[in-house]
KELUMZA-208843 format. One record per residue (C-alpha): residue number from 1; residue in three letters; x, y, z. Coordinates in Angstrom, 3 decimals, decimal comma, always signed. Each point is the difference from the previous one (the first is absolute). Layout:
BEGIN
+-----+--------+----------+----------+----------+
! num ! residu !       px !       py !       pz !
+-----+--------+----------+----------+----------+
! NUM !    ala !        X !        Y !        Z !
...
+-----+--------+----------+----------+----------+
This chain:
BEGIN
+-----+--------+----------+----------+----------+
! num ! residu !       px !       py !       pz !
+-----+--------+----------+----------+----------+
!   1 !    unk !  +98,948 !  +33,818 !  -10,170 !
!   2 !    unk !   -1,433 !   -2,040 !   +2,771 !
!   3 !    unk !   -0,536 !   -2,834 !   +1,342 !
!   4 !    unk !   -1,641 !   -2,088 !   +2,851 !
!   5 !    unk !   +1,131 !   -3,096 !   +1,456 !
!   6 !    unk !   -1,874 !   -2,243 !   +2,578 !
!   7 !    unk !   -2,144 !   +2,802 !   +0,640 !
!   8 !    unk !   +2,520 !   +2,041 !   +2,104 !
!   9 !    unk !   +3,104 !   +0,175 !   -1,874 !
!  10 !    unk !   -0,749 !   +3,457 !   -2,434 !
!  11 !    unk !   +3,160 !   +0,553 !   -2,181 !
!  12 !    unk !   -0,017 !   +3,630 !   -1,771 !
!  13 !    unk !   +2,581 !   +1,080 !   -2,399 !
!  14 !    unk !   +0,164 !   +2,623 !   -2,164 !
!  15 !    unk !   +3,096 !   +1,452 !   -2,552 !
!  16 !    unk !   -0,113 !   +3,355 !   -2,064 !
!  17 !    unk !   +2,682 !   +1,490 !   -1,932 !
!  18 !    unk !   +0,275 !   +3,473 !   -1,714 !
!  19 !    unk !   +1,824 !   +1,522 !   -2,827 !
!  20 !    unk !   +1,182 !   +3,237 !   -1,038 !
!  21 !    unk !   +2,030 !   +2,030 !   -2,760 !
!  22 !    unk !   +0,781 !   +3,799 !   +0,041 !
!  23 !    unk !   +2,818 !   +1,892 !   -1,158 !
!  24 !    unk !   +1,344 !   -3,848 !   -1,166 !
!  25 !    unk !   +0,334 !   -1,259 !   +3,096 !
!  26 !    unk !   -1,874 !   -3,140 !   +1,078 !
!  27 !    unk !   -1,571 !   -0,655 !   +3,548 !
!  28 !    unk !   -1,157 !   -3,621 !   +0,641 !
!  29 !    unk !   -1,690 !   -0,434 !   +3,112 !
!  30 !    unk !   -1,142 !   -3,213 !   +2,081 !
!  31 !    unk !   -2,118 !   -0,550 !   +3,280 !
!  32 !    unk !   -0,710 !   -3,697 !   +1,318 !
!  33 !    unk !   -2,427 !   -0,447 !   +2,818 !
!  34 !    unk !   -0,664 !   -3,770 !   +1,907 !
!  35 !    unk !   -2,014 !   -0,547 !   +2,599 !
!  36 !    unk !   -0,997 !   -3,563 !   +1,356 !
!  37 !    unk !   -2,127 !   -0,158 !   +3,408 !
!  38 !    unk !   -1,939 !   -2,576 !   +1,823 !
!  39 !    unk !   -3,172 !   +1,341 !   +1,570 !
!  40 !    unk !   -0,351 !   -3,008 !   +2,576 !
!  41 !    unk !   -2,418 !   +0,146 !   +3,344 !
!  42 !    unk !   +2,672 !   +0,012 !   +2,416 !
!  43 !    unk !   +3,110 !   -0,091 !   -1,976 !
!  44 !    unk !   +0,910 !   +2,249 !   -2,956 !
!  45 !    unk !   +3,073 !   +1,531 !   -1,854 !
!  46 !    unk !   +0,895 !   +2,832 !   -2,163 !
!  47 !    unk !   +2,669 !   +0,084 !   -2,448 !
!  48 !    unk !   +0,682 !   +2,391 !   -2,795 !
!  49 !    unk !   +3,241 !   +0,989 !   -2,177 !
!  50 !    unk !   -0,315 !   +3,045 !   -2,070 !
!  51 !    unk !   +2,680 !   +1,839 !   -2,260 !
!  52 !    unk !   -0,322 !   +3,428 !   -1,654 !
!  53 !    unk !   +2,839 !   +1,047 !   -2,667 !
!  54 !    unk !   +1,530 !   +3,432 !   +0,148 !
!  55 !    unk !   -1,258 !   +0,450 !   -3,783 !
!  56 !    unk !   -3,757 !   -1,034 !   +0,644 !
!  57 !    unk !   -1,798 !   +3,187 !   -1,223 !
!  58 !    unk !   -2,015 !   +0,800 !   +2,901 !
!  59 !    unk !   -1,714 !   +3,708 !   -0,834 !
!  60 !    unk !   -3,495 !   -1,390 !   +0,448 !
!  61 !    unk !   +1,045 !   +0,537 !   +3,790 !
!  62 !    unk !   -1,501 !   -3,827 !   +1,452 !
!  63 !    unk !   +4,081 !   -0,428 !   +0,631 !
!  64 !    unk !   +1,115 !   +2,370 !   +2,694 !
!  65 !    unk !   +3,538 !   -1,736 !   -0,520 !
!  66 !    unk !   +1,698 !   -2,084 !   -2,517 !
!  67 !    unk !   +3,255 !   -1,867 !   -0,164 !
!  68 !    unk !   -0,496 !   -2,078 !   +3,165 !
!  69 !    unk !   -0,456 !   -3,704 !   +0,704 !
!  70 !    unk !   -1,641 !   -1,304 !   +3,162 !
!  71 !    unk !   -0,516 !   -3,394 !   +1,454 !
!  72 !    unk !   -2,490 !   -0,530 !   +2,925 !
!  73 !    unk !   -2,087 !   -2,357 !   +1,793 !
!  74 !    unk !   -0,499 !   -2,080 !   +3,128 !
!  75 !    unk !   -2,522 !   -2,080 !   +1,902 !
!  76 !    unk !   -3,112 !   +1,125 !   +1,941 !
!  77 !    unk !   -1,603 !   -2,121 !   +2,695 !
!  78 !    unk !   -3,494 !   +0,948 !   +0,682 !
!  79 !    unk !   -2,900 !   -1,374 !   +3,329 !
!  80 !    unk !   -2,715 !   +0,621 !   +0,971 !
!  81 !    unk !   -2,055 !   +0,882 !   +3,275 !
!  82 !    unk !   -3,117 !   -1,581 !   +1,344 !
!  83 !    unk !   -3,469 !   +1,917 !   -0,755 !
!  84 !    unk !   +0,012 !   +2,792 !   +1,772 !
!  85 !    unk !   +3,507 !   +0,028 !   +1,902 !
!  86 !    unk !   +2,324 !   +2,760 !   -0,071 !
!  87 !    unk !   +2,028 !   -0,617 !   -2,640 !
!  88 !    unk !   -1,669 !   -1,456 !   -3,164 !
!  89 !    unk !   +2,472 !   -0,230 !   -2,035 !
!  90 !    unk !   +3,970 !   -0,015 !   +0,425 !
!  91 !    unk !   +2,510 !   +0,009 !   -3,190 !
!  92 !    unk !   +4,107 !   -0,646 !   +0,630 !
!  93 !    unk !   +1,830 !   +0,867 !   -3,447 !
!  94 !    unk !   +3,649 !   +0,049 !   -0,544 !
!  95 !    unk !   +1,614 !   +2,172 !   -3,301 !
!  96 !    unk !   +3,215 !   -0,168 !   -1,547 !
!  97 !    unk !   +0,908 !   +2,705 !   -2,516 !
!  98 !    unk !   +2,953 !   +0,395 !   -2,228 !
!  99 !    unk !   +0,469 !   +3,171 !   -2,367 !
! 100 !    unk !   +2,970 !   +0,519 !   -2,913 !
! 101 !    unk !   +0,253 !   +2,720 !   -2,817 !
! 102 !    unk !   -1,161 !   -1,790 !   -3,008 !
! 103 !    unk !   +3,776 !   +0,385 !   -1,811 !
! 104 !    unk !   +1,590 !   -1,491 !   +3,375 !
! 105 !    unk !   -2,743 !   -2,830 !   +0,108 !
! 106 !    unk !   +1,095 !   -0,577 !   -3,524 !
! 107 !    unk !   +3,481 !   +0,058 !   +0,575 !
! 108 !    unk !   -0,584 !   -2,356 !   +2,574 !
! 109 !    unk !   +1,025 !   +2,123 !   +2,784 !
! 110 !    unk !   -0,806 !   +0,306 !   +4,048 !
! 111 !    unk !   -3,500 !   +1,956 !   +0,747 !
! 112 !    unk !   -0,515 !   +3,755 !   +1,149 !
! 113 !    unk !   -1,329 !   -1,553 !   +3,571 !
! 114 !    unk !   +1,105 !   -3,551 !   -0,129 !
! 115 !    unk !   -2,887 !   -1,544 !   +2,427 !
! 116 !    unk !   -3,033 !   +1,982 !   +1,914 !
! 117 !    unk !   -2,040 !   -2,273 !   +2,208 !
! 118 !    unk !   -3,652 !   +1,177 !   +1,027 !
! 119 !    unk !   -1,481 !   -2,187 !   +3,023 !
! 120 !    unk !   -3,713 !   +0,979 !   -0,090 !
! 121 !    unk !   -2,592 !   -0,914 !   +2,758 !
! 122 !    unk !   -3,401 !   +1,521 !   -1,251 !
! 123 !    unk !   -2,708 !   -0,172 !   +2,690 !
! 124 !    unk !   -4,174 !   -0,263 !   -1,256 !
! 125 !    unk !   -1,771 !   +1,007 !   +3,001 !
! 126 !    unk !   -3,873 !   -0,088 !   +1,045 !
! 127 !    unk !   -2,072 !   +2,707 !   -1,846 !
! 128 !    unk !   +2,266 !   +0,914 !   -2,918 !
! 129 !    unk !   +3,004 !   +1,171 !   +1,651 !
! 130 !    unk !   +3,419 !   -0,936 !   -0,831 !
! 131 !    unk !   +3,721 !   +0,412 !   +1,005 !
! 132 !    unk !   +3,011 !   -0,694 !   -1,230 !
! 133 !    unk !   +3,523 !   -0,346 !   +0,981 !
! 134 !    unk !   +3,086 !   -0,599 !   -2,126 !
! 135 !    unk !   +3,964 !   -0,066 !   +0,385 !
! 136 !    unk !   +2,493 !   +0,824 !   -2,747 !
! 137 !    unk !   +3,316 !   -0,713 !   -0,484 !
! 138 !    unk !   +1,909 !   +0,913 !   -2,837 !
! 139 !    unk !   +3,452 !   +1,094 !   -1,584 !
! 140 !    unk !   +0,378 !   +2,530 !   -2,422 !
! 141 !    unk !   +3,866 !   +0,037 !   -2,402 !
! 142 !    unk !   +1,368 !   +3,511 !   -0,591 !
! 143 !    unk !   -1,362 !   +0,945 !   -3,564 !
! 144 !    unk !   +3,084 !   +2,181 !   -0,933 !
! 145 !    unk !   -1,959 !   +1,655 !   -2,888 !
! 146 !    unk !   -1,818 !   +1,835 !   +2,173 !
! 147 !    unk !   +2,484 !   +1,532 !   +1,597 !
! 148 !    unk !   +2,105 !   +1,028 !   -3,368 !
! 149 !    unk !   +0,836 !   +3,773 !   +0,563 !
! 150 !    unk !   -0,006 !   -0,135 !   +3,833 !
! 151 !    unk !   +3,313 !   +0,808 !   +1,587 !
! 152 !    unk !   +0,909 !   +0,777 !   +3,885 !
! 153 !    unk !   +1,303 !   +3,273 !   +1,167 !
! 154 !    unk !   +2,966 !   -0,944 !   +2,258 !
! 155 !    unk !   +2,173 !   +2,293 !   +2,276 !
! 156 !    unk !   +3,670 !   -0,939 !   +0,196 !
! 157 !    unk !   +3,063 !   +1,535 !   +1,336 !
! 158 !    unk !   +0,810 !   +1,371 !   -3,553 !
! 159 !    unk !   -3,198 !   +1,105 !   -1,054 !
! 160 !    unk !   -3,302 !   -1,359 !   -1,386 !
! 161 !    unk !   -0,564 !   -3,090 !   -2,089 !
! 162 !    unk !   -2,718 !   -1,308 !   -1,897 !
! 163 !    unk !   -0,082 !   -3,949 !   +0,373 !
! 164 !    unk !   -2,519 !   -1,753 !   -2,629 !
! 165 !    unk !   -2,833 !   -1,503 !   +2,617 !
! 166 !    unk !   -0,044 !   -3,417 !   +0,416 !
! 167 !    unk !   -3,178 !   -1,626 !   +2,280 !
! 168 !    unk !   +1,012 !   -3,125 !   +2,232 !
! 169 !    unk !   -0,807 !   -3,008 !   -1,857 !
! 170 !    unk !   -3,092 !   -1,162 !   +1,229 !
! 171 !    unk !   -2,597 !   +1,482 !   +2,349 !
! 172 !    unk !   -2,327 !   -2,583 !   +2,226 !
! 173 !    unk !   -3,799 !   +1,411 !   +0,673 !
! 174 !    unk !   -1,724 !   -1,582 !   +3,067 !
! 175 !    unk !   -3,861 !   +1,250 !   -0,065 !
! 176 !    unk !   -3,627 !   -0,223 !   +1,925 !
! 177 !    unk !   -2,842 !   +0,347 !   -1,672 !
! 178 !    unk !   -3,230 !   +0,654 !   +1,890 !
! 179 !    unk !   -3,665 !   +0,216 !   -2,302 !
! 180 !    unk !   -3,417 !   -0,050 !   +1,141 !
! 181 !    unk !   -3,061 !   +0,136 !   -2,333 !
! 182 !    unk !   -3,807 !   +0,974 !   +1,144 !
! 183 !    unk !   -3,127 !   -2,092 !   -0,830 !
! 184 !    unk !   -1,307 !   +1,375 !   -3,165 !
! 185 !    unk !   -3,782 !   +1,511 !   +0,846 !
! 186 !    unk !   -2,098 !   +2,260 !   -2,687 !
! 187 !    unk !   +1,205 !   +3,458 !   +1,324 !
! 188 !    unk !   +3,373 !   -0,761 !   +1,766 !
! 189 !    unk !   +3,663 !   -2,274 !   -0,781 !
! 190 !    unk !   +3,554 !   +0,849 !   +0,965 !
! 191 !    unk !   +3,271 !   -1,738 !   -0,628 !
! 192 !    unk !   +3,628 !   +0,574 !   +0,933 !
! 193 !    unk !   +3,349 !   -0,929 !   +0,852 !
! 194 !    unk !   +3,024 !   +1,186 !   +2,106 !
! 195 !    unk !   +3,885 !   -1,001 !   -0,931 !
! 196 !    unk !   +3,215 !   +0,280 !   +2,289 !
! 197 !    unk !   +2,834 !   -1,104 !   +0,137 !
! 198 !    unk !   +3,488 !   +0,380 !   -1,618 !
! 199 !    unk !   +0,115 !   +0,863 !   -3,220 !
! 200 !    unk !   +1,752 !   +1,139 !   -2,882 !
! 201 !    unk !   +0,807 !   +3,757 !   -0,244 !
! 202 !    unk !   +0,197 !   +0,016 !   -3,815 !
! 203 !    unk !   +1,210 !   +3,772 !   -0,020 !
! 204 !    unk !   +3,275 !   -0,666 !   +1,515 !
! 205 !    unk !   +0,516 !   -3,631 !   +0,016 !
! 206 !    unk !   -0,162 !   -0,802 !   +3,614 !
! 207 !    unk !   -2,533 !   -1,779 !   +2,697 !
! 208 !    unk !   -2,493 !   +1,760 !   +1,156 !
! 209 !    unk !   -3,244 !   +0,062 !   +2,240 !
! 210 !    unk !   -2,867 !   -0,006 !   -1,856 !
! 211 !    unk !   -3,426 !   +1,152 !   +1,022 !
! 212 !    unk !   -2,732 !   -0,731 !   -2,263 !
! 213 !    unk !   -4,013 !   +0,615 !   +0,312 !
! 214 !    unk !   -2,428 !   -0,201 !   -2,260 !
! 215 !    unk !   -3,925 !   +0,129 !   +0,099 !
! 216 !    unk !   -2,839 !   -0,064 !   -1,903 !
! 217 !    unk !   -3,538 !   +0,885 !   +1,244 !
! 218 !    unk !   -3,325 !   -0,254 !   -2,807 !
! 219 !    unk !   -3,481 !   +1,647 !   +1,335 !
! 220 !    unk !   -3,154 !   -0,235 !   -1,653 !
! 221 !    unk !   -2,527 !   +2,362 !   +1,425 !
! 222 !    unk !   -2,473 !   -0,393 !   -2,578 !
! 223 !    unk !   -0,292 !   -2,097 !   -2,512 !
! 224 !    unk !   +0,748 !   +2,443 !   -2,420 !
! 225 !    unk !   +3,210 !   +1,498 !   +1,320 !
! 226 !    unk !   +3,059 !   -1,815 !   +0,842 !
! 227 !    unk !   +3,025 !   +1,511 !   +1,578 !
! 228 !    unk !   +3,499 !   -1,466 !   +0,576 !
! 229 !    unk !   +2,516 !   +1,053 !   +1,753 !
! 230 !    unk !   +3,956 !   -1,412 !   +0,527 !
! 231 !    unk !   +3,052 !   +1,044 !   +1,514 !
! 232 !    unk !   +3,297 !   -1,079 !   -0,290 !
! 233 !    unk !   +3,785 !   +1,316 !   +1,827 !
! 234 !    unk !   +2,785 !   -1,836 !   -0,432 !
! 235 !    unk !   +2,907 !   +1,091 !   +2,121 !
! 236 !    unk !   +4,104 !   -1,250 !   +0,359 !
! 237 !    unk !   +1,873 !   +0,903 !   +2,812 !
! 238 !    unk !   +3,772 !   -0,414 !   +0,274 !
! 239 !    unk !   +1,579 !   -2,494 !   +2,397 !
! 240 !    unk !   +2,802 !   +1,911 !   +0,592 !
! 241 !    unk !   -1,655 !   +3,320 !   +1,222 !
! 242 !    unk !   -3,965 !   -0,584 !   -0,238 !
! 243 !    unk !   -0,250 !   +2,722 !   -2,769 !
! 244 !    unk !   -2,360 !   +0,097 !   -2,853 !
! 245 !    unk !   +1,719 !   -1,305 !   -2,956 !
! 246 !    unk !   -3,832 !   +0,311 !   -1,852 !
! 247 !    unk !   -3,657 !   +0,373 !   +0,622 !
! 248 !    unk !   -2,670 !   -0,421 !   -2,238 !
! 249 !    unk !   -3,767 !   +1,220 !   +0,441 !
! 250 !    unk !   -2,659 !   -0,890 !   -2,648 !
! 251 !    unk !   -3,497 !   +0,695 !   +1,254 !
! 252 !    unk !   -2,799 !   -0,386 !   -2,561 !
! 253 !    unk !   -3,652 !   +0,605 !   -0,535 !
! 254 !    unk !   -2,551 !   -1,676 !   -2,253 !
! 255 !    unk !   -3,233 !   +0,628 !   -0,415 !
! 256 !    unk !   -2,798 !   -1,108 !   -2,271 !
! 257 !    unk !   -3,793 !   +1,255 !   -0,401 !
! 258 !    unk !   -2,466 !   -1,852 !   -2,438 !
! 259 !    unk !   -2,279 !   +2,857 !   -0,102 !
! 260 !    unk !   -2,418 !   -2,012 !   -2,183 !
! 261 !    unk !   -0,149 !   -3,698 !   -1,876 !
! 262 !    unk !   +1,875 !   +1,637 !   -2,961 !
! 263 !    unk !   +2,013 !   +2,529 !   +1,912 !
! 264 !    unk !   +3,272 !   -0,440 !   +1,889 !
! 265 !    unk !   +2,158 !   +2,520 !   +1,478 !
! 266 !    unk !   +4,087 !   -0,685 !   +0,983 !
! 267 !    unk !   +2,032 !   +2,429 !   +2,190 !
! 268 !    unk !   +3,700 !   -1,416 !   +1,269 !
! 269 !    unk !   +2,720 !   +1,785 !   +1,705 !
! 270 !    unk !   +3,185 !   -0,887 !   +1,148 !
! 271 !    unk !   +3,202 !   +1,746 !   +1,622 !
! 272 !    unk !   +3,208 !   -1,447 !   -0,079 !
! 273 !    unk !   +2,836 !   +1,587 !   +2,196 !
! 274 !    unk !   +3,723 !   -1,277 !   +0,079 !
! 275 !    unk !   +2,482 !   +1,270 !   +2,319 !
! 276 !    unk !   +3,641 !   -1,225 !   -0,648 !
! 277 !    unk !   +2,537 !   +1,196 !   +2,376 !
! 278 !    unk !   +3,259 !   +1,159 !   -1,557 !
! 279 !    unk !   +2,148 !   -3,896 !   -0,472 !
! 280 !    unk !   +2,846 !   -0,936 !   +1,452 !
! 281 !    unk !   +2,280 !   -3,080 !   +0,092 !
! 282 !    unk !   -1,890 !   -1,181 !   +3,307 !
! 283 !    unk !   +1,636 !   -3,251 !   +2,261 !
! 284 !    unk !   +3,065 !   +0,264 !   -1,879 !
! 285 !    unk !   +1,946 !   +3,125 !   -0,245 !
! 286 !    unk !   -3,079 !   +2,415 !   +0,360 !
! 287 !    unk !   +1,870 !   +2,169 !   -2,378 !
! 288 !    unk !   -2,575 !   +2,018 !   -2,271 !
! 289 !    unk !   -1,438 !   -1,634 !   -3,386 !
! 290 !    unk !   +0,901 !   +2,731 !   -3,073 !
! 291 !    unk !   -0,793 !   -0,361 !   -3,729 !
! 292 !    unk !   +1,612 !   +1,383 !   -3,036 !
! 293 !    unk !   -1,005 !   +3,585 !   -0,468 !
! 294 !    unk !   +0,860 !   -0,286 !   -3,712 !
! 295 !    unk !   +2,946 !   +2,586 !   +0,241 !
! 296 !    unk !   +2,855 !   -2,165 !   +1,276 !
! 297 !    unk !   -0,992 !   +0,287 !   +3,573 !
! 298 !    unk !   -2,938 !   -1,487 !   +2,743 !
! 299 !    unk !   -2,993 !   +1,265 !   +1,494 !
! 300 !    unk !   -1,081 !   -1,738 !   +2,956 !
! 301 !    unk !   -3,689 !   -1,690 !   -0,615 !
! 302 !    unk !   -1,618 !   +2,061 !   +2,700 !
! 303 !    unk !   -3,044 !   -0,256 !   +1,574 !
! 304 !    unk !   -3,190 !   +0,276 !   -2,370 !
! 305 !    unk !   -4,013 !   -0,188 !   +0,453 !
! 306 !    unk !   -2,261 !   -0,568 !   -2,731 !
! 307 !    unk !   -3,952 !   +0,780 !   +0,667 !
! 308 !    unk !   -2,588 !   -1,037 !   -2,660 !
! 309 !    unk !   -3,739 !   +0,824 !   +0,168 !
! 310 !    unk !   -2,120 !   -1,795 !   -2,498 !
! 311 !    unk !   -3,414 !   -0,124 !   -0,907 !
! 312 !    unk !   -2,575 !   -1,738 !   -2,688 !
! 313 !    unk !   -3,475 !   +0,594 !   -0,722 !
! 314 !    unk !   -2,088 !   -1,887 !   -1,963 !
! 315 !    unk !   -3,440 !   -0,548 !   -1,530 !
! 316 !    unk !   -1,784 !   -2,447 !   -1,306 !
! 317 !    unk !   -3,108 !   -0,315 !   -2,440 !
! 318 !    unk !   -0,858 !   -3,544 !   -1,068 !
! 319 !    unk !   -3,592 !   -0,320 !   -0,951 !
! 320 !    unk !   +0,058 !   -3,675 !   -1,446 !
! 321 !    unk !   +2,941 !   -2,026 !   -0,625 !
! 322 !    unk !   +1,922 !   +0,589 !   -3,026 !
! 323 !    unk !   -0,655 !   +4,040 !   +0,462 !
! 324 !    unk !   +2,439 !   +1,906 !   +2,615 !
! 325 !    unk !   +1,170 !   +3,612 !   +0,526 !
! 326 !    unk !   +2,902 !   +0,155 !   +1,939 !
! 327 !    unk !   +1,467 !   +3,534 !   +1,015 !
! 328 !    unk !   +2,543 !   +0,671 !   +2,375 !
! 329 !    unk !   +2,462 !   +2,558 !   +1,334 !
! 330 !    unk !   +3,866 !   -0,957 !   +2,135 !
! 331 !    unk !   +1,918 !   +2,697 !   +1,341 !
! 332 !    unk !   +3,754 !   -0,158 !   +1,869 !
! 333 !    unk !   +0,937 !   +2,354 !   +2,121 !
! 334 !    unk !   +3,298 !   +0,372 !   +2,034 !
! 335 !    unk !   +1,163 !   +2,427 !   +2,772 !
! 336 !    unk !   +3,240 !   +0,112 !   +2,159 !
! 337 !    unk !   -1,563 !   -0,822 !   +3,502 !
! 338 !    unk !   -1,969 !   -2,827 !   +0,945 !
! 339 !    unk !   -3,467 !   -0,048 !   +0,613 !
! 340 !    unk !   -0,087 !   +3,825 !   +0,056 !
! 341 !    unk !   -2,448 !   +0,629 !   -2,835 !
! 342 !    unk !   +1,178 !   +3,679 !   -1,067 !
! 343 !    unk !   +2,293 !   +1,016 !   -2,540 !
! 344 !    unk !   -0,685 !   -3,063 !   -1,742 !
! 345 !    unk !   +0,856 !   -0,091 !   -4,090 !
! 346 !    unk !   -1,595 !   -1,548 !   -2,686 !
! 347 !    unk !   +2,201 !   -2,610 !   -2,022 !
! 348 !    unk !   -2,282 !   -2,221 !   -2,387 !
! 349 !    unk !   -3,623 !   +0,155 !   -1,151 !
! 350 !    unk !   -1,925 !   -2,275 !   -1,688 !
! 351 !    unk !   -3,221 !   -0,597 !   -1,287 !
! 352 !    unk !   -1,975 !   -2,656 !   -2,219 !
! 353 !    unk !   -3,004 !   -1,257 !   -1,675 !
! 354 !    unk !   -1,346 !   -3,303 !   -0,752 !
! 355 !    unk !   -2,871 !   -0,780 !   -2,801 !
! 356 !    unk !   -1,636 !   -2,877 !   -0,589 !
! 357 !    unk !   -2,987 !   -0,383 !   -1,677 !
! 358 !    unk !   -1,617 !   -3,667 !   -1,017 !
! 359 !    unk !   -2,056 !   -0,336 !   -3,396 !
! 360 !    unk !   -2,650 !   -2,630 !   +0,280 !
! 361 !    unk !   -0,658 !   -1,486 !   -3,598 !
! 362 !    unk !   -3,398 !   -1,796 !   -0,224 !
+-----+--------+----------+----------+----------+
């Protein structure tokens, strides 16, 4: 549903539930979504409040995550420059964001991170151009269930012990965030952003810096062909020693040819490399992390790299609406070294068609 008030006031909501039976066993699921903004000249807000059950059935794949609950909003002030001055337009927004598990939200406990603030400045400038500059603040509580499993490897005077892990209670993140996006022209737009700061290091429970880029360029030398291209690397670095504790690299390539009004050709590739170096209890005892090795003993969870080169082709015949043929082709390959390209092995294929035809009855 939704509704408008005074003009400015929209109010969206929107529920959906799902059920299930197999084997006997019932699954009930439940999502709630609220969002109430005012879309004012110069001063605006932004509030929302959504839940997701852990039982919503969420296959069609529109959820990339269920059984959470998340309350957000805040207050934007917005001006504006004089024709033709430097800045045209200037926007100062503040954010408050609370998340819980949807079974602690219901139990009525505390949240995962029980405040992040966002203080946005977002700069319009002459010609198309703007720039943006945020600071977060935020606290994330120890989830313990991530952690089941975990145990440090500890040296004493009598031998070597195996201590269940246990994360300090809370972890505080104090970030930067840089962005910059180009005047959009007919061949040529580019957008990105840049994060540091200190950050979470999810893999061993511990504050980290974090290093964060990402950009995204589109180019359109023809009218015909348009190519885009984007790069992301996301890096954390120990406090204690400046090690890696994990870098991420995900460029990726799209590019799309309508060869003729009907016609339309897809190609997009992506590689995805993840280097995890091998975890340790780091800030606190620095002891090695081990897991269960499903004998009665530990392994220690050493360092590990995946690399994952993917590709999709498609084509496209649509003579009139109502009558398609789709047809396109995905491959995954991996291999143990990044960006090496040799040796690499195939993992999945996949390939489908799409028919559509539309009968006109006179």
């Amino acid at each position: 549903m939704r509704f408008v008030f005074r003009g400015i006031y929209p109010l969206q909501m929107q529920g959906a539930f799902s059920f299930a039976r197999n084997l006997g066993i019932t699954q009930n699921g439940h999502l709630w979504d609220a969002n109430l903004r005012r879309q004012g000249r110069k001063f605006g807000f932004n509030v929302s409040f959504k839940g997701i059950s852990d039982d919503l059935i969420a296959r069609s794949g529109f959820l990339s995550r269920v059984g959470t609950v998340a309350l957000r909003g805040g207050p934007s002030l917005t001006r504006y420059g004089n024709a033709g001055s430097f800045v045209e337009q200037y926007q100062a927004s503040l954010v408050l964001e609370s998340n819980w598990l949807h079974q602690t939200f219901m139990d009525g406990g505390t949240p995962d991170n029980w405040l992040k603030l966002t203080f946005g400045h977002d700069f319009t400038l002459r010609g198309g151009w703007n720039i943006g500059v945020s600071a977060l603040i935020e606290r994330f509580y120890y989830p313990p269930d991530l952690y089941q499993g975990l145990f440090i490897e500890h040296q004493t005077p009598t031998g070597t012990e195996f201590v269940p892990f246990v994360g300090e209670p809370n972890l505080d993140n104090y970030d930067l965030v840089l962005s910059f996006r180009t005047p959009n022209s007919p061949r040529f737009s580019a957008n990105g952003f840049f994060i540091f700061g200190q950050d979470e290091n999810f893999d061993e429970w511990s504050s980290s810096y974090v290093v964060l880029w990402s950009s995204n360029l589109v180019f359109r030398p023809t009218e015909k062909l348009r190519s885009e291209w984007s790069y992301t690397r996301q890096q954390y670095l120990r406090k204690t020693d400046r090690t890696s504790a994990r870098i991420r690299s995900l460029p990726r390539i799209k590019l799309e040819y309508q060869l003729t009004r009907d016609i339309f050709l897809r190609f997009v590739g992506e590689y995805d490399a993840v280097n995890i170096d091998a975890l340790r209890d780091d800030g606190r005892t620095n002891d090695p992390l081990v897991r269960s090795d499903g004998d009665g003993g530990y392994e220690r969870v050493l360092a590990q790299t995946h690399n994952k080169l993917g590709f999709d082709a498609l084509f496209s015949y649509e003579p009139n609406p109502g009558t398609v043929v789709f047809a396109g082709y995905g491959s995954t390959l991996t291999e143990q070294k990044s960006f090496r390209f040799h040796s690499l092995e195939r993992r999945d294929d996949g390939f489908f068609v799409k028919l559509s035809y539309l009968f006109r009855m006179k």
